[in-house]
Steps between C-alpha positions, in 0.01 A plus 500: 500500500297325207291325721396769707117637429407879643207702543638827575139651599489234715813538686387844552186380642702326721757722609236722612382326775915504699628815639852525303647631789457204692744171479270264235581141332237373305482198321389108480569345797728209535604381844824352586481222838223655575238155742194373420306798752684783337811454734826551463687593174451798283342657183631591252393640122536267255752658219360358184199703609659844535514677829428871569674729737476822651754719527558477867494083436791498308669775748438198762641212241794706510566387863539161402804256376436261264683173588636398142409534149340153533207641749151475356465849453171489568502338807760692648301820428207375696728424824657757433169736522363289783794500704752785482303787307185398671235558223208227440476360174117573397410203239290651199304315270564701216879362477523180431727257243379205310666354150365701199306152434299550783327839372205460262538588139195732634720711763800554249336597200476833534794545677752443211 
C-alpha cells in the first residue's frame, strides 16, 4: 500500500506485550451505532489504518459469513469479532490513517 508508513521495531515492541496464542484484534477504533454513553453498537478497526491479527483471530473470522461483496469490510470484521468469534477489538494508538498531507514534511523525511 503506498500510503502505508511502518516501524517494524516498533511493531515488535508492540507485539510483545499480546500472548500470540490468545485471540487478538488490534487497531484504531471506529464504532458502528454505538449511543452517546458507550451503548449499543460495535467497534470496529478502521481499514485504512491496518488491522493486526493473531493467529487464533483469524481462526475465529473464519466462523463468519460475509453478507455480500458490498459489506464494509471493515465493519463486518468488527461484528464479526464482537459477536460470533468473540474476541475484543483492543484500539492502539500506534495505527492510525490520515491523508499523506496531514504528516509533517518533518515525520516523512527520513522515511523515504
Amino acid at each position: 500500500d503506498d500510503d502505508t508508513i511502518m516501524n517494524f521495531a516498533r511493531l515488535q515492541r508492540l507485539l510483545a506485550c499480546y500472548d500470540p496464542g490468545e485471540g487478538i484484534l488490534l487497531g484504531e477504533r471506529y464504532g458502528f451505532g454505538v449511543g452517546y454513553q458507550g451503548t449499543g453498537g460495535y467497534s470496529y478497526p478502521t481499514g485504512g489504518s491496518g488491522m493486526i491479527l493473531s493467529r487464533e483471530a483469524v481462526k475465529g473470522v473464519l466462523r463468519c459469513r460475509c453478507s455480500g461483496p458490498e459489506a464494509p469490510d471493515d465493519m463486518f470484521l468488527g461484528g464479526c469479532f464482537e459477536y460470533k468469534a468473540r474476541i475484543p477489538m483492543i484500539p492502539s494508538k500506534s495505527l492510525h490513517q490520515t491523508y499523506p498531507s496531514q504528516y509533517s514534511q518533518e515525520m516523512l523525511s527520513h522515511r523515504s
